[in-house]
N, C-alpha and C positions, 0 to 999 in steps of 0.2 A: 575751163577752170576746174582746177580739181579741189573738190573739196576736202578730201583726206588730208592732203596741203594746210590747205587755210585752217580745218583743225586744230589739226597737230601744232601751227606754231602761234595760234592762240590760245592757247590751255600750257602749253608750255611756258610764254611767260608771264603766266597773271593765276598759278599754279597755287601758290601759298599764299597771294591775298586772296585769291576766290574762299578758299579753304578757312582762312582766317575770317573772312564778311561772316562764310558760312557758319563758322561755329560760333560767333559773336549773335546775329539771329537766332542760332537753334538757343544760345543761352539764353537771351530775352526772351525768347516765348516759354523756356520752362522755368524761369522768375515768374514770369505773367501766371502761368499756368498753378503755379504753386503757389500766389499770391492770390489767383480766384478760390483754389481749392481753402485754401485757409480764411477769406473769407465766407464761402460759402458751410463750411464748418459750426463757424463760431453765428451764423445765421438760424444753420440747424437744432446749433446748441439751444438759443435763447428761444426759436419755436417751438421745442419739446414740451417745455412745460406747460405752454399755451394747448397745445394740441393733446396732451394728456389728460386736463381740465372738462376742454371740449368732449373729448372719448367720454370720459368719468361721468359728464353730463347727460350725453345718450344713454350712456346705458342708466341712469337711472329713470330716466321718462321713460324706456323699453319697459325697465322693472316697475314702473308705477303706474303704465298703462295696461300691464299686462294685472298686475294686483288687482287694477281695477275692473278690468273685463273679466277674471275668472269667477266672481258671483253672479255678474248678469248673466254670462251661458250661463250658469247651476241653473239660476230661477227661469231663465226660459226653457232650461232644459225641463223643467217639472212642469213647468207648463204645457210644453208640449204634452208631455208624456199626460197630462191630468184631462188637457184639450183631445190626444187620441183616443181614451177611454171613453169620453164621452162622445164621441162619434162612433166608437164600436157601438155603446147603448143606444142612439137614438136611433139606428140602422136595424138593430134586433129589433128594439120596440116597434118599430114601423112594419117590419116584417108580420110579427106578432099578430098585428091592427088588421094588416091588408090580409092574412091567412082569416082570422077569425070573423071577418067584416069585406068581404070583397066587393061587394055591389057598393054599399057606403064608400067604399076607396075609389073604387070608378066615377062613381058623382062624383066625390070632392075633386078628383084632378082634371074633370071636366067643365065642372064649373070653375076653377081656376085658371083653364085655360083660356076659357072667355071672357072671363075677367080681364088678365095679361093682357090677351086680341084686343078688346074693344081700347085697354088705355093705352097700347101701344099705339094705335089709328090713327 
């Protein structure tokens, strides 16, 4: 059986209805196709302003959470800064203590440390 045969004389005579189904489908699907696009359109339309709302809303809880955290850093920030000072001084003074009072320094962190020992036990 040769197929070049068989073919050739059916496409030959069903030539201009194939042709004709065909362009009758391709029509339907670009109705259909331009019938989604324009519903999906007028979709996008009526969500923009919903979705603009929502944006508009973020960003102000961004803007009024941020309003509200730039004073607490300041005041922690002073704090810190008020809290480091006072750790440079208690570190000097101790220095100071242990230079001028060394045997006194020795007890006190010895007996401290038996302290700790025994309530650790």
């Amino acid at each position: 059986m040769d197929n070049t045969a068989r073919t050739g004389s059916f496409n030959s005579g069903n030539t201009n209805s194939t042709e004709g189904a065909l362009n009758k489908a391709v029509a339907g699907v670009h109705v259909a196709v331009d019938k989604a696009a324009s519903v999906a359109d007028e979709a996008l339309r009526q969500a923009k302003p919903t979705i603009d709302r929502m944006a508009d809303s973020a960003h102000q809880a961004v803007n009024k959470a941020s309003s509200m955290a730039t004073p607490t850093a300041e005041w922690l920030s002073e704090r810190a800064e008020g809290l480091k000072a006072t750790q440079t001084k208690v570190i000097a003074d101790t220095r100071e203590y242990v230079k001028a009072n060394p045997i006194k320094s020795v007890a006190a962190v010895l007996a401290v440390g038996l302290l700790i020992g025994r309530i650790l036990r």
